[in-house]
C-alpha positions, 0 to 999 in steps of 0.5 A: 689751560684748562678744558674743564667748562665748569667754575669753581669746580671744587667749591673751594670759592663757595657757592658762586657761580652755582645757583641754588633752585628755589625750594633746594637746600644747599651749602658749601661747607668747609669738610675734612672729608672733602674728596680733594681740596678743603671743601665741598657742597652739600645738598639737603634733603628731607622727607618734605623737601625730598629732591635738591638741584644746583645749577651752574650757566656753561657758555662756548660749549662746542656742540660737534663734540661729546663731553665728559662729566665727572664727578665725586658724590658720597653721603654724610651718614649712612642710610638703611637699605629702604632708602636711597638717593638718586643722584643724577646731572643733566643740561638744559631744563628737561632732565631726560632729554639732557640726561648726562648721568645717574646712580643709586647711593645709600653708603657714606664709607666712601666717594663715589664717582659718577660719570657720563657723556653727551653731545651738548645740543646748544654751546650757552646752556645749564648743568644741572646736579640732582639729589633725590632721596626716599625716605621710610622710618626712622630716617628723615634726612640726607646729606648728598655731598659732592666735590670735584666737578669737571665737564671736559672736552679734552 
């Protein structure tokens, strides 16, 4: 049995269960450059839609023990070095009281693991997974891709 807490972790069976926030652009495309698998999500950003988040409701979380997250993230294209992208994952509503991870990415050579841990305050709650970019130039899109998502106890 599997101790990983989200579904669909993979993107293998599309979007569902992940919800989209409103004003967030994202897609689960079919890519031979998915880091495990044949697909992976993407998460658009632009210099007016600057920030996108995806959201999946965990449920039965035990809240005596820490949990681990680990995930792949990389960018479609690279960026120039006066932009970036701030990568982070967060549970609950309040990304700094929920805070699990966060990183810096502008390369697209390869995929990047971000990982972290935290104690779940509540057993029913909401992981959040956050792209925000700058952009200044010529540049006035990335595409944050991300694939394998575990949040385990085990």
């Amino acid at each position: 049995m599997s101790c990983n807490a989200v579904s669909n972790f993979g993107f293998e069976a599309g979007l569902s269960p992940w919800t989209v926030a409103p004003g967030s652009v994202a897609s689960v495309l079919a890519d031979p450059i998915a880091y495990s698998g044949a697909s992976l999500l993407d998460i658009t950003t632009t210099v007016s839609n600057p920030a996108g988040t995806v959201s999946q409701p965990l449920t039965g979380l035990d809240t005596s023990k820490p949990y681990n997250l680990l995930l792949w993230m990389r960018l479609r294209d690279r960026i120039s070095s006066v932009n970036s992208c701030t990568v982070s994952a967060h549970l609950g509503d309040d990304p700094e009281a929920g805070a699990i991870a966060s990183d810096f990415i502008w390369d697209a050579a390869n995929w990047m693991l971000l990982n972290g841990t935290v104690t779940p305050t509540a057993a029913d709650t909401t992981l959040n997974l956050v792209a925000r970019c700058s952009f200044s130039g010529e540049v006035t899109e990335a595409h944050v891709l991300w694939d394998e998502v575990t949040f385990s106890d085990c």
